[in-house]
Each structure stands twice: as C-alpha cells, then as structure tokens.
DOMARPA-388110 format. One line per 2 residues: number of its first residue (from 1); their letters; for each residue x, y, z of N, C-alpha, C. Coordinates in steps of 0.2 Angstrom, whole numbers. Layout:
# residues N
NUM) a) X Y Z X Y Z X Y Z | ...
This chain:
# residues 254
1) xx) -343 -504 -328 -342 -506 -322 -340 -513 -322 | -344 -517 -324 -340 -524 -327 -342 -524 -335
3) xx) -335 -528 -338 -336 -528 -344 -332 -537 -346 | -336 -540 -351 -338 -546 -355 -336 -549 -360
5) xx) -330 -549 -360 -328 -551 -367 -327 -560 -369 | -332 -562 -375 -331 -569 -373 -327 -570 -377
7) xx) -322 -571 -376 -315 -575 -381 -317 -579 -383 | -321 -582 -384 -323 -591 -387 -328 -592 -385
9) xx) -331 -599 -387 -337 -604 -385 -335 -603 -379 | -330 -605 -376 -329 -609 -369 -323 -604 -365
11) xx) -324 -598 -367 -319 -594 -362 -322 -587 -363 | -323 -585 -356 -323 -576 -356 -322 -574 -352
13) xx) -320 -567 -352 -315 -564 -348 -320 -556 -344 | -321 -559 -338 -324 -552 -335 -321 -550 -331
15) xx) -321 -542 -333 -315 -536 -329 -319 -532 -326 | -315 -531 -321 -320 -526 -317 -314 -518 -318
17) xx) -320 -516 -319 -316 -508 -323 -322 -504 -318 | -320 -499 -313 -322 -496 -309 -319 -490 -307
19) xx) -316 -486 -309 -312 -481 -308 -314 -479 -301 | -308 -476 -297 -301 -475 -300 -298 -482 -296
21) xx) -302 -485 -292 -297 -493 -290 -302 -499 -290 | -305 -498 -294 -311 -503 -297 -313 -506 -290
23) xx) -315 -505 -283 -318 -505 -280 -326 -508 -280 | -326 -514 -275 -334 -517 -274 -339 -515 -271
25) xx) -344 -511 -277 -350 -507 -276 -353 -513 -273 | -362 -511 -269 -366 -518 -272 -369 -517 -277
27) xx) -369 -512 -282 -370 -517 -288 -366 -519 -294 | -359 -517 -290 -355 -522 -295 -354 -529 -292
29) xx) -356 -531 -287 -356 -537 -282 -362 -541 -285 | -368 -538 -285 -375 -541 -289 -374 -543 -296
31) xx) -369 -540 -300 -368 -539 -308 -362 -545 -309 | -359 -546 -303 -354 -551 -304 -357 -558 -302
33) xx) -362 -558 -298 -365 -564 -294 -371 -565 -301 | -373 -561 -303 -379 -564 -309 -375 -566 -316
35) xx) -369 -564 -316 -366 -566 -324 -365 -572 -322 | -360 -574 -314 -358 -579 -314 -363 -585 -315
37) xx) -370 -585 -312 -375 -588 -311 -377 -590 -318 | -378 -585 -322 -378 -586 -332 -373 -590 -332
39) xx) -366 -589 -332 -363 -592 -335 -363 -600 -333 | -365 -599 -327 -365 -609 -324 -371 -613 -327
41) xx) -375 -609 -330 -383 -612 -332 -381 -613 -338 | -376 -613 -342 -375 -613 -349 -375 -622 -348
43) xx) -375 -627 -356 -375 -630 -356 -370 -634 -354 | -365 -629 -358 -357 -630 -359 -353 -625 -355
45) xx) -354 -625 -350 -352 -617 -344 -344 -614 -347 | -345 -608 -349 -336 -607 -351 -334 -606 -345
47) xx) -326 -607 -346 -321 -605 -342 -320 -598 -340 | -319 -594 -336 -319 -587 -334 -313 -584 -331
49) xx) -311 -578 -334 -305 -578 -330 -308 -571 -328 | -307 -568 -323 -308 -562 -318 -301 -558 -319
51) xx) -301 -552 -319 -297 -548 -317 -300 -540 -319 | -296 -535 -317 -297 -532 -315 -293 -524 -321
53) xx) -297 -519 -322 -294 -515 -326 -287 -509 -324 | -283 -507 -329 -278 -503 -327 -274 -510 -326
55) xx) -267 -504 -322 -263 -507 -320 -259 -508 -314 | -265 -503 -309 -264 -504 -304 -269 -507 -298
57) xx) -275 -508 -299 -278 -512 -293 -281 -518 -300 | -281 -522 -298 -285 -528 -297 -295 -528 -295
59) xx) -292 -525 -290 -299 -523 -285 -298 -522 -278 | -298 -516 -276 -297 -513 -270 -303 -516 -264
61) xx) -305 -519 -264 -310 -523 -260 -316 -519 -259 | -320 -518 -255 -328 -517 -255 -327 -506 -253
63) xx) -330 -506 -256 -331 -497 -258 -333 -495 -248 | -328 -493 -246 -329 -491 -239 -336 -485 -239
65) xx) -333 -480 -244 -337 -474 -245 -344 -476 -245 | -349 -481 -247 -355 -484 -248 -356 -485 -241
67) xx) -353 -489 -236 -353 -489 -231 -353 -482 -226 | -348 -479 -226 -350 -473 -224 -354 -469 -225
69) xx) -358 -467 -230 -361 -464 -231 -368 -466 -230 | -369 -472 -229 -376 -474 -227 -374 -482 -224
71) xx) -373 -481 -217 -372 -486 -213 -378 -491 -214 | -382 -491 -214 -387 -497 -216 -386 -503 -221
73) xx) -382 -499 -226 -381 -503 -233 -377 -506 -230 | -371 -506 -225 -367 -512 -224 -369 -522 -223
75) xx) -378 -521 -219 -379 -527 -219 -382 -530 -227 | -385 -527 -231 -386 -530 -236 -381 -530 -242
77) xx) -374 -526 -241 -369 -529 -246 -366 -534 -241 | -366 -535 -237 -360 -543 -235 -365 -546 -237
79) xx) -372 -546 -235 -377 -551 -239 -375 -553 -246 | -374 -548 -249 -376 -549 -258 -365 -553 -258
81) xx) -361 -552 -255 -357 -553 -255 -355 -560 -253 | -358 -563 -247 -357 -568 -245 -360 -574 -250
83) xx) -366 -571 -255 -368 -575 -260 -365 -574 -265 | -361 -569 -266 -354 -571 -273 -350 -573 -271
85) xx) -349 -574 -266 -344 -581 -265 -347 -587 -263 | -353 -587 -261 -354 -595 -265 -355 -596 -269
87) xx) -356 -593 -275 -358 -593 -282 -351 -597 -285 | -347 -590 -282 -338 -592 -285 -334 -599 -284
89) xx) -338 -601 -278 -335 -608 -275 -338 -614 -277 | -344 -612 -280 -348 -617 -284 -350 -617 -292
91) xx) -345 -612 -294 -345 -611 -305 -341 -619 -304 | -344 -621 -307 -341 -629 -309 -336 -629 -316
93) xx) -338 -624 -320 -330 -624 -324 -323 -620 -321 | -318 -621 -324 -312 -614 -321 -313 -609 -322
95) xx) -311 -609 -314 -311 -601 -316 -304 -597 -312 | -302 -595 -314 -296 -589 -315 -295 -583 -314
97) xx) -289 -580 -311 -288 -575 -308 -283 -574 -312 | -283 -565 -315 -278 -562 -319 -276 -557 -314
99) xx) -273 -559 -312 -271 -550 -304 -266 -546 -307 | -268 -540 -309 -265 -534 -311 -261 -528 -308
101) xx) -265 -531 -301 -262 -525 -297 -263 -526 -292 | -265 -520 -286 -266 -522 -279 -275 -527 -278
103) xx) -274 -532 -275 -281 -538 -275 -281 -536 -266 | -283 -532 -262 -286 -532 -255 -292 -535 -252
105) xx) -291 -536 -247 -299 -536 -245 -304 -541 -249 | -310 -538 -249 -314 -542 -253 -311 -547 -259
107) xx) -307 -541 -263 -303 -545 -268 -299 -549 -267 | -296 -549 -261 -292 -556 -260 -297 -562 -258
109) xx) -302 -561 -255 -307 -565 -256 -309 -570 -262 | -311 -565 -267 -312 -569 -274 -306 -575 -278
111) xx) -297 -570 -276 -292 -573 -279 -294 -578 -275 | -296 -581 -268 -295 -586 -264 -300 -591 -268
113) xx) -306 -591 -270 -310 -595 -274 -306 -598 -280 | -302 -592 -283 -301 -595 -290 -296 -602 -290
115) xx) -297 -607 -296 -293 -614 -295 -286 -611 -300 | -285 -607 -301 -278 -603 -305 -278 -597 -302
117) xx) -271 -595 -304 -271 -586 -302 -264 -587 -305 | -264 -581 -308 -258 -578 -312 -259 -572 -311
119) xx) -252 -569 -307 -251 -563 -305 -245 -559 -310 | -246 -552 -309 -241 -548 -314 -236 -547 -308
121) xx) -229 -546 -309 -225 -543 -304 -225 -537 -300 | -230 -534 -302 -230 -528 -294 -237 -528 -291
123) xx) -241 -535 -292 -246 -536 -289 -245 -537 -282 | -251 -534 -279 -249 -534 -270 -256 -538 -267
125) xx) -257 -541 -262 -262 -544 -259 -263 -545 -252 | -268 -542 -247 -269 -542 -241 -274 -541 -239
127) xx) -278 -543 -231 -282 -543 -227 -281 -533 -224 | -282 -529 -228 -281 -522 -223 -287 -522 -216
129) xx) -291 -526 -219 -299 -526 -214 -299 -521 -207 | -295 -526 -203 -290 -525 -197 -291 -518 -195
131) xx) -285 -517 -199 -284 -508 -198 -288 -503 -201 | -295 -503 -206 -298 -500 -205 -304 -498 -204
133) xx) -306 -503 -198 -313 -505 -195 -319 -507 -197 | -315 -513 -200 -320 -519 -204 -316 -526 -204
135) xx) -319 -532 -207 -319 -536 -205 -322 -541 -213 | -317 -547 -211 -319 -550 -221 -324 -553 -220
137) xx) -328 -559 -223 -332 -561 -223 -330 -568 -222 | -332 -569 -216 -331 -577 -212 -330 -583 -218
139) xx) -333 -583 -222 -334 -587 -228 -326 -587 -230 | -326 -580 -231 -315 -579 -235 -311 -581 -231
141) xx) -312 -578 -224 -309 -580 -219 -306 -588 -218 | -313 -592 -219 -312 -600 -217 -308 -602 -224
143) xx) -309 -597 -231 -305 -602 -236 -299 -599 -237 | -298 -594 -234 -290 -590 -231 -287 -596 -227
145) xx) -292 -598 -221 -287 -604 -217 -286 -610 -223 | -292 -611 -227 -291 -620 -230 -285 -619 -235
147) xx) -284 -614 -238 -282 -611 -245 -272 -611 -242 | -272 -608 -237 -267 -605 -234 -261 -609 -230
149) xx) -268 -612 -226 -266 -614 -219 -267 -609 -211 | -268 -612 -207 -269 -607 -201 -265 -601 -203
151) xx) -259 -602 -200 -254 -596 -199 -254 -592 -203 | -255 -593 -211 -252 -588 -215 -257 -585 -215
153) xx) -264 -588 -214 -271 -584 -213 -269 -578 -210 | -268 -580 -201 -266 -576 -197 -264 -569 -199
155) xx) -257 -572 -201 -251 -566 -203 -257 -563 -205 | -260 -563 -210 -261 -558 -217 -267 -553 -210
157) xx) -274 -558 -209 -277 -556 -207 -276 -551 -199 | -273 -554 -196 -271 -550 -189 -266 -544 -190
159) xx) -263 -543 -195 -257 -537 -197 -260 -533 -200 | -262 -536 -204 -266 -533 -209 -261 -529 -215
161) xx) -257 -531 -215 -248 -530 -221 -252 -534 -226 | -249 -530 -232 -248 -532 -239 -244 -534 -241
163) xx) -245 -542 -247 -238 -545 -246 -238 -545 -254 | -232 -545 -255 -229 -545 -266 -232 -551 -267
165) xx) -230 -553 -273 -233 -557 -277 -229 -563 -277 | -222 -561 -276 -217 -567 -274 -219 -569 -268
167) xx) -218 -566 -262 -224 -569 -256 -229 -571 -257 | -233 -572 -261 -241 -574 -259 -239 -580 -265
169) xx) -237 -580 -268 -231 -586 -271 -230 -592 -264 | -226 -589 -261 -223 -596 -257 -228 -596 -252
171) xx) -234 -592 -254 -239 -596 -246 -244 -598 -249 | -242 -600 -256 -249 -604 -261 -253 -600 -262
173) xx) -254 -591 -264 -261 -588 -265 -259 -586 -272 | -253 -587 -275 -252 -588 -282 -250 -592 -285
175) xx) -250 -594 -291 -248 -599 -293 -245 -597 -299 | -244 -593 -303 -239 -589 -307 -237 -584 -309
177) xx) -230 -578 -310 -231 -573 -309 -227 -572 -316 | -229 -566 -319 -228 -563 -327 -228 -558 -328
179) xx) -223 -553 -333 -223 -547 -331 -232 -544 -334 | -232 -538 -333 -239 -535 -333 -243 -536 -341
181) xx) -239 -536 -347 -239 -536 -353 -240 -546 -355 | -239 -549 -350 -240 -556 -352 -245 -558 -349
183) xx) -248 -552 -343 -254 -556 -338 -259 -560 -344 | -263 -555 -347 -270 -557 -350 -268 -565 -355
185) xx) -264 -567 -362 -261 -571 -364 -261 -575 -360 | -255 -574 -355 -253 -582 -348 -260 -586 -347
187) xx) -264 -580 -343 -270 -583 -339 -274 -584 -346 | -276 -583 -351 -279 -587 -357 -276 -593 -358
189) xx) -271 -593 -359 -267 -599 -361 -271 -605 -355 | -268 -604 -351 -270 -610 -344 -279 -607 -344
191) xx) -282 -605 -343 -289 -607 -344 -291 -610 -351 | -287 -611 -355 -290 -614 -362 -286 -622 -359
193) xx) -282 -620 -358 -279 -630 -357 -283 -632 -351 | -285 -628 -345 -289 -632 -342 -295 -631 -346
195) xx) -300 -630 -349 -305 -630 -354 -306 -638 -358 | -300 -638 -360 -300 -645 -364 -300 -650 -360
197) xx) -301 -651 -353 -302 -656 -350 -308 -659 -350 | -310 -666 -350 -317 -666 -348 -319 -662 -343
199) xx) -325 -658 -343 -329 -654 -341 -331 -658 -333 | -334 -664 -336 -337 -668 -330 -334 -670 -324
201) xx) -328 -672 -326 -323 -673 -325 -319 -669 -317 | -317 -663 -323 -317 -657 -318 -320 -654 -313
203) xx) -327 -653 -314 -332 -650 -311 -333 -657 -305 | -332 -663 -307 -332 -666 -300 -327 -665 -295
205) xx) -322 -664 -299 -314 -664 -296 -315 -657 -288 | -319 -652 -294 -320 -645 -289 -325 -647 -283
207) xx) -331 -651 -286 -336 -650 -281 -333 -655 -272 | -328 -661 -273 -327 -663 -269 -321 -660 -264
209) xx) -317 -655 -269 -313 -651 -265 -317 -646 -259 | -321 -646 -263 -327 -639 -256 -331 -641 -253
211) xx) -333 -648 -255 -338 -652 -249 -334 -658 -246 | -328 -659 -249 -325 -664 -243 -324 -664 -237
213) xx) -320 -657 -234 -319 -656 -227 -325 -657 -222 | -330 -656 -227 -337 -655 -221 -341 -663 -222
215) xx) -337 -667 -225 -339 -675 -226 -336 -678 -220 | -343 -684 -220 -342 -690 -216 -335 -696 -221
217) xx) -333 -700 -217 -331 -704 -222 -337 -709 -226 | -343 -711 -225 -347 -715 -226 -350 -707 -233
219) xx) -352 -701 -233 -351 -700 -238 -348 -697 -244 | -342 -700 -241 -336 -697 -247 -336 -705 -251
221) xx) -338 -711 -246 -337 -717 -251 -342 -716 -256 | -350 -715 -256 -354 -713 -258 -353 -708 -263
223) xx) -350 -703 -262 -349 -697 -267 -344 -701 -273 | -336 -703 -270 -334 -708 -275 -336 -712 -280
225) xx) -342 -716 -275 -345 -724 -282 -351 -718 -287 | -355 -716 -283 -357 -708 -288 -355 -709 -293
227) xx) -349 -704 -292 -346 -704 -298 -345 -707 -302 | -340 -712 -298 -339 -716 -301 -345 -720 -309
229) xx) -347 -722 -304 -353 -722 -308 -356 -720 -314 | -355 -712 -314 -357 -707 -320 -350 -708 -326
231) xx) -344 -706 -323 -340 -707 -328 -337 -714 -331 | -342 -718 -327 -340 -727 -331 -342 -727 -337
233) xx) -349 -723 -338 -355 -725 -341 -357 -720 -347 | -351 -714 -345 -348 -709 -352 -345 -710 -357
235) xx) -349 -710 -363 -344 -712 -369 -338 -707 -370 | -337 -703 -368 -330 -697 -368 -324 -701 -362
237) xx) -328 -703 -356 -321 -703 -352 -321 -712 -355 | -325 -716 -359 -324 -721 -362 -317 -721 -367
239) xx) -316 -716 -371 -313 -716 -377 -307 -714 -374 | -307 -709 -367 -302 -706 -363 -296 -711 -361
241) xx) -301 -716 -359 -296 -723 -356 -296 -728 -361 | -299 -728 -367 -295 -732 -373 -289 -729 -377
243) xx) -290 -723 -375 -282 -719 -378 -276 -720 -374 | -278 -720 -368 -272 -721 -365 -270 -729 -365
245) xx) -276 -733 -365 -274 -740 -366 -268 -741 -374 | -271 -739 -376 -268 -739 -382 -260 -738 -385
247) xx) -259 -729 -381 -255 -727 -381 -251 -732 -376 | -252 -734 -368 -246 -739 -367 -247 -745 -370
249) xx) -250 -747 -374 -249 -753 -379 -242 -753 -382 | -244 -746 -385 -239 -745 -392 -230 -742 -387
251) xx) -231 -741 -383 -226 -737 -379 -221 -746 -376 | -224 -751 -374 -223 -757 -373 -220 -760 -379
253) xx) -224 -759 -385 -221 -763 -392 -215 -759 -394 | -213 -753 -393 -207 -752 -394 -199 -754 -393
C-alpha cells in the first residue's frame, strides 16, 4: 500500500502503490501521516520524495467507494486527512513530488504542500470534487488559492477540468516536467541538492512561508531576530559566511 525505500541517510522515497489507481484509503492516509511524523522526529530528518506507482495515476485522490459504502467513514477520513496535511505542511526538511501520472483531488492536495514537483509528460492534475459530489479539504483549498492565486484556484476548483503538465507549469503547480523514464533520477537529483543545504536553515526558510501570512508585523520582526539569533551563533552557518568571505576575497585579488 505504501512502500519505503531509503535511498540514503538523508533521502527516501515513499510510493503509494494502490492498485488499480493508488487511491486514498484511511489507512493509507494514517500510514502516510505516521511515516511522515517518524520521519520529522529523526535527528537529521531526510528529505522525502512522494510519488506514486505505475504509470499512470500518481494518486486518484480519496477512494470514493469507502465513502459510499459506509457513509459514516466520510467524517473521520477528512479528519485523518486534514491531519496529513498538516503534517505535510510542517515536515521541516524537503519534501518532493514525483508525478507520474493523473494527481486529482486529494492528490493534488499533497502536490500543493510539496516545496518541488517534477512532473512526467502525460501527467494530469485537477480538482474533479465539483462534479462528483464532494468537496477538497478547506485546508487544500486555501493553499490552492496561496500556491496559485485566486483565479487559477477558481478555474480548477469550480470546473472542475483537468489540466496537463504544461498547464499546471505556467500556473506555478509544477515546477519541472521529464519524460516518464527521467521522473524518479530528476526529482532525486533536486531533493539531494536541496539536502545539502543547511538543514536549519531551510526548515526556517519553510516554517516562515506557512506562518507569515497569518503574522502580525510586530511577529515577523520577532521571528526574524529569532532566527537570526540561532544561526548567528551556528558554527555551520559560521563557516558558511567565512566561505563566501573568502571566496569574494579571492574573486577581488584577481
């Protein structure tokens, strides 16, 4: 149902294999929400890259049939759901989208968390919700508008149309597209180079993009000196800024 492959210290790759459209049961939504939570408690959190098995869905968003079948389960899977995306929105290392194929629904959900996404060329992406009579989680919703922008939210959400990969390209929900046989590679490539970042670094870089919006100015100045404060007082981001001292030293003496 999902499967764990740790490429390295600091990289692992969880696929959701679900036949026949790898579809969001709640317990592959509990099983994605407890890895994530492991993986963030590690000392040294890996970088994660998400994607999906086959070659043609990514993830068909949340298993209708589970819903219809026992109307009841629908309140405690947006429950268990609404907590994998905070989870997603607060993994403090990168984390990465390898889209394979069709990412709907739910699953365009998750792509909207991720800080990369590397789509294959006959990747498809939409809100179907609309049409058929359901509804995304308010939570995807708002970071469809922050991620998007109003409008292109709109489009997706009120049509409820499917857009390629080149579309979802020029409305910012991808950031690079590769033919099928390069996806896995590409998106490894870019979660190892973001890996190499300082850690700290970037994990502050995330936390202030998801709490700024909802900041006063009086605590963004405070979250700033914060910071500031922690990585003054790093021997890693010390050594960081004697390197580049350096290098434009030598860049000067030429």
């Amino acid at each position: 149902m999902l499967r764990l492959d740790r490429l390295s210290t600091t990289l692992v790759r969880m696929t959701i294999d679900r036949p026949p459209a790898n579809a969001l049961s709640l317990d592959l939504i509990q099983a994605l929400t407890d890895d994530l939570v492991r993986f963030g408690e590690e000392a040294e959190a890996p970088a994660l890259i998400l994607t999906g098995a086959g070659e043609r869905f990514f993830c068909a968003g949340g298993d209708i049939r589970e819903i219809t079948l026992r109307a009841d389960a629908a309140i405690p899977r947006m429950r268990a759901f609404h907590r994998l995306l905070v989870v997603l929105e607060g993994y403090r290392s990168p984390l990465l989208c390898a889209v394979n194929g069709y990412a709907v629904g739910g699953a365009l959900e998750l792509v909207l968390f991720a800080d990369h996404v590397v789509a294959s060329e006959g990747a498809k992406f939409g809100f179907p919700e609309i049409n058929h009579g359901l509804l995304p989680a308010a939570k995807g919703m708002r970071q469809a508008m922050n991620r998007l922008g109003r409008r292109a939210a709109e489009r997706l959400l009120y049509s409820g149309e499917l857009v390629s990969a080149q579309e979802a390209q020029r409305m910012g929900l991808v950031d690079e597209i590769v033919g099928f046989q390069e996806l896995q590679d590409r998106t490894r490539a870019v979660a190892e180079a973001f890996r190499l970042k300082d850690i700290h670094l970037f994990s502050a870089i995330k936390r202030t993009f998801t709490e700024a919006p909802r900041m006063t100015d009086e605590e963004l100045e405070a979250r700033t000196l914060g910071d500031m404060r922690d990585y003054l007082n790093r021997g890693e981001t010390a050594a960081a800024r004697e390197r580049f001292l350096q290098r434009k030293t030598r860049r000067q003496n030429v």
